[in-house]
C-alpha positions in Angstrom: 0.0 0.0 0.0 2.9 2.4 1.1 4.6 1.7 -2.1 1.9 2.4 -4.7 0.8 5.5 -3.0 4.7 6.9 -3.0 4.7 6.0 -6.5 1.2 7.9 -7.2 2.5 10.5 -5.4 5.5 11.3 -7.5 4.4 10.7 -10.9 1.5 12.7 -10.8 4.3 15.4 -9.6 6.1 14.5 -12.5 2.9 15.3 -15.0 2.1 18.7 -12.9 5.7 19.6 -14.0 5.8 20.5 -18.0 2.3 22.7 -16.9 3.0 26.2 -14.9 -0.8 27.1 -14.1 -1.1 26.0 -10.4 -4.3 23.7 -11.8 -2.2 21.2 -12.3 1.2 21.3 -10.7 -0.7 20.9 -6.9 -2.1 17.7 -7.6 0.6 16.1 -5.9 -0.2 18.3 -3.0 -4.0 17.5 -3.1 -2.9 13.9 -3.1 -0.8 13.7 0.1 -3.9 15.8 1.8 -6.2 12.6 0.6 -3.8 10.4 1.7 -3.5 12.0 5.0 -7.2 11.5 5.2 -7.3 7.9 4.2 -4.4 7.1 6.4 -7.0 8.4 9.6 -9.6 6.2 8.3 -7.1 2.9 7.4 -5.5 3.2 11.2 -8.6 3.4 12.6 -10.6 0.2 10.3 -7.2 -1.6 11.0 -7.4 -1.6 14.8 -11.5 -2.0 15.2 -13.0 -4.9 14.6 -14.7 -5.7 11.2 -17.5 -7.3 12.5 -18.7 -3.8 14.1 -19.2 -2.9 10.5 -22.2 -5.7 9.9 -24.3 -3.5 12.0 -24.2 -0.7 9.7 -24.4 -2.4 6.3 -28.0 -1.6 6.4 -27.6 2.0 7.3 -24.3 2.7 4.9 -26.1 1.1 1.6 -29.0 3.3 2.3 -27.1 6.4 2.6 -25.1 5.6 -0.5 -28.4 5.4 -2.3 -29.8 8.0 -1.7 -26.0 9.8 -2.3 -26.7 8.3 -6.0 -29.6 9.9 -6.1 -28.8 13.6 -5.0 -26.5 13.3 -7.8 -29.1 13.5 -10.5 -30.1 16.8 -8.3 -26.9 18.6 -7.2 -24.5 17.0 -9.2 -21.8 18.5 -10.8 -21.5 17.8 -14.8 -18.4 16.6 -15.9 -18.2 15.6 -19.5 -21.7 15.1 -20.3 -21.9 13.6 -17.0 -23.3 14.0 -13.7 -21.4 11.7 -10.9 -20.4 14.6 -8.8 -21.4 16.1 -5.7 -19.5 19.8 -5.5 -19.0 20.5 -1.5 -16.6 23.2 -2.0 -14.8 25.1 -4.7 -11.8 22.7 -4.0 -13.5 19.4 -3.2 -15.9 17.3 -4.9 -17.6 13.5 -3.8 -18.0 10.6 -6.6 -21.0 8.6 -4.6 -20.8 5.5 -6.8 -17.0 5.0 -5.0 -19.0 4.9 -1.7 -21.9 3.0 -3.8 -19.0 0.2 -3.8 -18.4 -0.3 -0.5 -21.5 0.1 0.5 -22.8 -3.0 -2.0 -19.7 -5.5 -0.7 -20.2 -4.8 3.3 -24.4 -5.9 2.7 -23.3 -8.1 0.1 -21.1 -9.8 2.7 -23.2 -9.1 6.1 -25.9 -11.1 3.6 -24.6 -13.6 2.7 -22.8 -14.7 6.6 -26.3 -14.8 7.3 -26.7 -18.6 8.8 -30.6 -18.8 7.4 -29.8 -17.2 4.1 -29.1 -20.0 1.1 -28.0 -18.2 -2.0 -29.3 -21.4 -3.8 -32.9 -20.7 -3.0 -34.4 -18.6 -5.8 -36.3 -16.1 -3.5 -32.9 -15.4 -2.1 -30.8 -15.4 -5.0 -33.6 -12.7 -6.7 -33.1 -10.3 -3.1 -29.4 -10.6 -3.4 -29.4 -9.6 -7.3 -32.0 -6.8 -6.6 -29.5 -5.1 -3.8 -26.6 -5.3 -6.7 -29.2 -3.9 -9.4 -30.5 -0.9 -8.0 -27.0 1.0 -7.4 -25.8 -0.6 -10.8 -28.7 1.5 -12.9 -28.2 4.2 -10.6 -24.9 4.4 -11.8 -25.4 3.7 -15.1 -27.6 6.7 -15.5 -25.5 8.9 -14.9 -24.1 8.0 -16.8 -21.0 5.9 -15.8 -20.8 2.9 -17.2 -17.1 2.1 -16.2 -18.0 2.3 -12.9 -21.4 0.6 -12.7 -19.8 -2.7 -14.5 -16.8 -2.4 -11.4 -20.0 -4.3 -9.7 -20.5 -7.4 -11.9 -17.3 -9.2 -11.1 -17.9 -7.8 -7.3 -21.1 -9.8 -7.6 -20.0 -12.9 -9.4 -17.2 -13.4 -7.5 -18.7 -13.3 -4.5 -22.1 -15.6 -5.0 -19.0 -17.9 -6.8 -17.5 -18.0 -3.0 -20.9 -18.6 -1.4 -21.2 -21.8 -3.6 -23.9 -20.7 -6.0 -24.6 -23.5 -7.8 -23.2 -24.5 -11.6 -26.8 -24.4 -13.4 -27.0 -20.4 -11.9 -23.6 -19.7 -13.3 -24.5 -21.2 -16.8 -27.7 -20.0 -17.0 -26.2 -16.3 -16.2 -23.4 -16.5 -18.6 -25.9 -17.7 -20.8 -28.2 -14.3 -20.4 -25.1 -11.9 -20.4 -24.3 -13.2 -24.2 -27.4 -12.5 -25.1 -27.7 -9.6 -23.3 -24.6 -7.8 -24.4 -25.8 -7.3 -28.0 -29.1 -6.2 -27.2 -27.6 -3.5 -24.9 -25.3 -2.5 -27.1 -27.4 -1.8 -30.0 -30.5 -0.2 -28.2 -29.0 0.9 -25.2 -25.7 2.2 -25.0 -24.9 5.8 -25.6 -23.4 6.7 -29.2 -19.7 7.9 -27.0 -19.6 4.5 -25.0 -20.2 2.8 -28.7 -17.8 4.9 -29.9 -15.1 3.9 -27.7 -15.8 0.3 -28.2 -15.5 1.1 -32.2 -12.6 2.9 -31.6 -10.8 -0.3 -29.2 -10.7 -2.3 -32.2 -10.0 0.5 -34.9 -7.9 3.8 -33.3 -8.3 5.0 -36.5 -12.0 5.1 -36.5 -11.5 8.5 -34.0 -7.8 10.1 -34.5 -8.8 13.1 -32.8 -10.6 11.9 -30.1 -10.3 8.5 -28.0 -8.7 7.2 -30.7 -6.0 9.4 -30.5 -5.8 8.8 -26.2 -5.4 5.0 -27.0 -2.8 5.5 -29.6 -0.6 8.2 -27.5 -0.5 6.1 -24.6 0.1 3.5 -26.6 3.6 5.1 -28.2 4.1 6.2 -24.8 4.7 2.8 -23.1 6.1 1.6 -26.3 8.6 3.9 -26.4 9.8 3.6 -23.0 11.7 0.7 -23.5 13.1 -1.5 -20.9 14.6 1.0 -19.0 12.5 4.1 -19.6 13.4 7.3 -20.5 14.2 8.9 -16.5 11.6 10.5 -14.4 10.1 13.8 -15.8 11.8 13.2 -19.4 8.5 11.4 -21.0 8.1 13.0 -23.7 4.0 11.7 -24.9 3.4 13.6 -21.0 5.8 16.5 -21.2 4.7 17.8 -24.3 1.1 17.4 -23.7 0.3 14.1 -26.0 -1.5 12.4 -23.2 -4.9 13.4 -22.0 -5.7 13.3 -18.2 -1.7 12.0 -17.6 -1.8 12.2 -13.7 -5.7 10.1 -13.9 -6.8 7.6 -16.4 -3.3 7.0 -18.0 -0.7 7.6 -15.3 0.0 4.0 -16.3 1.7 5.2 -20.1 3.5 8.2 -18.2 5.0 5.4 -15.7 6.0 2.8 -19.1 7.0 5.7 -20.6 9.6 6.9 -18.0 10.2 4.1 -16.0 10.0 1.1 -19.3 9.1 -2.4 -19.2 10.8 -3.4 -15.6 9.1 0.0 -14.1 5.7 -1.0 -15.6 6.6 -4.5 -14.7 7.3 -3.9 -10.8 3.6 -2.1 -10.6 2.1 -4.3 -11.4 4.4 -7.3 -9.4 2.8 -4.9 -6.4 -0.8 -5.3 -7.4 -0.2 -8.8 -7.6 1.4 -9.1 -4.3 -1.6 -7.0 -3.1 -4.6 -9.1 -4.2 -2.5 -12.4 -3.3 -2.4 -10.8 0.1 -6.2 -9.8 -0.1 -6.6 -13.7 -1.2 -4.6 -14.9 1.6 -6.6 -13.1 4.5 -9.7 -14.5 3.3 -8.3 -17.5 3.7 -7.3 -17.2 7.4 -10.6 -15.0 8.1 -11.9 -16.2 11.3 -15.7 -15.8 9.8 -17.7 -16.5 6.5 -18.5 -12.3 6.6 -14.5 -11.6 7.2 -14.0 -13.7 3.8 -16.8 -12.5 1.8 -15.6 -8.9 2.3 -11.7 -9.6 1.2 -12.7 -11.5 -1.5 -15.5 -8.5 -2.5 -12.1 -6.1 -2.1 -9.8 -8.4 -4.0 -12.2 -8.2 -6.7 -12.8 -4.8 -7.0 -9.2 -4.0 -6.7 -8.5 -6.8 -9.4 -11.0 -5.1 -11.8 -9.8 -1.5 -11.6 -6.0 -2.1 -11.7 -6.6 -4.8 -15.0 -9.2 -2.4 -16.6 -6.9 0.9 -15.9 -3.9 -1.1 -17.4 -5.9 -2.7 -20.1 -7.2 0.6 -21.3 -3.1 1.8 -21.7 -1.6 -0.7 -23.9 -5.0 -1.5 -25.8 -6.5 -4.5 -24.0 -9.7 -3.0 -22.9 -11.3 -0.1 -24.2 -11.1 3.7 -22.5 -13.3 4.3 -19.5 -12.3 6.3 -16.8 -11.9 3.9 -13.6 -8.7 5.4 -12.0 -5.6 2.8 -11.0 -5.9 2.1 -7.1 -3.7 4.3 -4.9 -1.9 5.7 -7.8 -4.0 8.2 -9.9 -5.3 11.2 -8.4 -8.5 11.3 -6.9 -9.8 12.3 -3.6 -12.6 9.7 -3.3 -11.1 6.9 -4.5 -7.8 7.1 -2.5 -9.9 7.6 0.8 -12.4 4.5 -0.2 -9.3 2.1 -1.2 -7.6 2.8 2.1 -10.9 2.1 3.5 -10.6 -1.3 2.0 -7.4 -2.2 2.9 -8.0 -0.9 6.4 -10.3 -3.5 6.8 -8.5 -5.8 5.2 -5.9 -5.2 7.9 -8.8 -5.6 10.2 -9.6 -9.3 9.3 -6.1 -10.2 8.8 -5.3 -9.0 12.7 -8.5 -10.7 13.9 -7.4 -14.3 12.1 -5.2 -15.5 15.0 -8.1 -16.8 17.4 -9.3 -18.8 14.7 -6.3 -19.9 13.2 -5.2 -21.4 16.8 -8.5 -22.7 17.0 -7.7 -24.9 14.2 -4.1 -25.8 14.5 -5.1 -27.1 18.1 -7.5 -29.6 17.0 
């Protein structure tokens, strides 16, 4: 955690840096204030114990609902979008970050539940309903990116409760046919456009096309050992669009080359495996529902994010944990892992428990 955040911090002081207006050269600034924040609410999830946190899952998913909703009221537009809450000149909320949380801790307070059998249907309908209503809420904003962040959240974690093999197939089953349907009559003409413009840059060489194929030459062009920090060139000379968000990935190929890019991501690894292990050793079905609900999430953003750099996944705007800038996001991750730190300290009991017999 300590690493990637001193590596967020300094490259997104490195793209502030070819820019004079004090808009962007800050950021870095704005980012150790966030981190000072989430470092509050990580010490103090680390040393209470999780299980507190079942008694507000009720309470926290309602709030973050109704969050979603004041969006489509107060909200800021950004982009053609609303998924901001202004609170003052300097500081802006993204609910659907909260929106996250709030669906894994009642996902995971749910399903501990000793009466509740995600294999029964009426149960299995209530569990999907809880995951839907956030997901349009999010998608009407509209945020697609972010809404689909709770699909694999979902599926992942009815995959630990044991849903059973004819569910899984039949739901595989409804997203292929599905996924069409929504694209054609559904989807906004930008989102189609970016998906046009993943398999054919060329489609859009001034707009997303051109992101894709600057970031790209950017990571291409960094080699194996980069070019030095502060000397990329795509960044420095203003080639890369939103450098210290979406792609600080390209600006950390680009300067840092193939071993750089290669040890990021040998930390995310090293993270989730972590996050794996401590659901392992949780003492309690809730303790491993909600590090497996993390893992995920962290698993989707970092693989997305990268994805979207070297031209695996098409361009959406879900940040890289604890390395691009973003207030919301940097507080809500160390949230996670705050808790994560929570179960992991609260394993021993358990653990003994078992060794013993």
């Amino acid at each position: 955690m300590l690493l990637l955040l001193a590596v967020g911090v300094l490259f997104i002081y490195n793209t502030g840096q070819h820019d004079l207006s004090t808009l962007t050269t800050d950021f870095w600034f704005r980012q150790i204030k966030w981190i000072s924040l989430g470092s509050l609410a990580w010490l103090f999830l680390a040393f209470m114990d999780y299980r507190y946190l079942k008694h507000f899952a009720i309470a926290i998913f309602v709030i973050s609902i109704i969050a979603l909703l004041a969006v489509f009221i107060q909200g800021q537009e950004t982009n053609g979008a609303m998924r901001w809450i202004k609170l003052t000149d300097k500081i802006k909320i993204q609910p659907s970050e909260f929106a996250k949380f709030a669906v894994i801790l009642l996902g995971s307070w749910i399903l501990s539940l000793k009466n509740f059998d995600i294999n029964k249907l009426s149960h299995l309908s209530l569990f999907l309903a809880l995951f839907a209503i956030p997901f349009l809420l999010i998608y009407m904003q509209p945020d697609l990116g972010s809404s689909l962040v709770l699909v694999p959240i979902s599926a992942l974690l009815l995959f630990t409760a044991r849903l059973k093999w004819i569910f899984i197939i039949l739901a595989i089953c409804l997203v292929g046919i599905a996924t069409p349907v929504h694209y054609k009559f559904f989807m906004n003409d930008y989102q189609k456009n970016r998906i046009k413009v993943y398999w054919d840059p060329d489609l859009d060489v001034s707009g997303t096309g051109w992101h894709q194929k600057q970031s790209i030459i950017a990571v291409g062009s960094g080699g194996l050992y980069g070019k030095g920090l502060g000397n990329g060139e795509q960044d420095t000379l203003g080639f890369l669009s939103e450098a210290h968000t979406d792609f600080i990935f390209s600006v950390i190929g680009e300067e840092t080359g193939f071993i750089g890019a290669c040890s990021l991501i040998t930390l995310y690894i090293l993270l989730l495996l972590s996050a794996l292990r401590t659901a392992i050793f949780a003492r309690d079905p809730f303790g491993q529902y909600l590090a497996i609900g993390i893992a995920s999430l962290f698993f989707f953003h970092s693989f997305v994010n990268i994805g979207m750099c070297v031209r695996v996944t098409p361009v959406t705007g879900l940040p890289l944990p604890l390395v691009s800038y973003g207030g919301s996001f940097i507080v809500i991750s160390m949230v996670y892992l705050g808790i994560l730190q929570s179960i992991y300290a609260h394993r021993k009991r358990l653990f003994e428990e078992k060794t013993s017999i």
